[in-house]
N, C-alpha and C positions, 0 to 999 in steps of 0.2 A: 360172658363174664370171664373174665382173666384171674387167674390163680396162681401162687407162685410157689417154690421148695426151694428154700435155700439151702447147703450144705457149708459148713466149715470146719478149718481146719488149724491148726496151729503148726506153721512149720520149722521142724528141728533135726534137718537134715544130719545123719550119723554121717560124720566126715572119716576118714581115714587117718594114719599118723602124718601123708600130707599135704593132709587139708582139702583131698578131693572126696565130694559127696560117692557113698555106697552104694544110697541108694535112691530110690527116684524121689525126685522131691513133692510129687500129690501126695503121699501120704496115705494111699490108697482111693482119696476123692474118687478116681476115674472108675474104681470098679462098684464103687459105693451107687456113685450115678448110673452105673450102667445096670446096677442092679433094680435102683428104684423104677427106670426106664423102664425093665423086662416084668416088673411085677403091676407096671399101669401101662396097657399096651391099648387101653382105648383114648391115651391123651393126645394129644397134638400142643408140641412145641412150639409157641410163637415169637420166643425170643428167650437169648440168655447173657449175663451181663456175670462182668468179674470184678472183685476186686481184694486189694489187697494192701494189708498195713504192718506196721511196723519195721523192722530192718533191722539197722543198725545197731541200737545200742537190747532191742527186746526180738522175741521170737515173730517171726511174719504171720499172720493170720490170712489166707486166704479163706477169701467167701465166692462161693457161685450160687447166682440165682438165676432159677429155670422158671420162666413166664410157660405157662401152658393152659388150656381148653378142656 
C-alpha cells in the first residue's frame, strides 16, 4: 500500500534593493524534508512528484509529494 506526504510552501523570495533573491528560494522545504526523512527511517521512497503555481501576478506555491511504503 502506497502512502503519501505532501509539503508546501508559498514562495516570497526577499529580494535585495536589486532585485536579486537573498535568499534560497525552498524556503526551508529541503530541511523540513530531510527532517521528516530522518525521523521515519523504516520508510522507502517510491516516487516524488513536484509542483508548482502561481507566478506572475500572486506568490508561487510550491508543492512536493513523497510516494513511500
Amino acid at each position: 500500500m502506497k502512502n503519501v506526504k505532501t509539503f508546501g510552501k508559498v514562495l516570497v523570495p526577499k529580494l535585495s534593493f536589486w532585485g536579486k533573491a537573498v535568499e534560497s528560494f525552498d524556503c526551508g522545504m529541503d530541511a523540513e524534508i530531510n527532517s521528516w526523512l530522518a525521523s521515519n527511517p523504516d520508510i522507502t521512497v517510491t516516487e516524488t512528484k513536484q509542483s508548482m503555481t502561481g507566478g506572475s501576478w500572486q506568490p508561487a506555491k510550491l508543492v512536493i509529494s513523497i510516494w513511500y511504503q
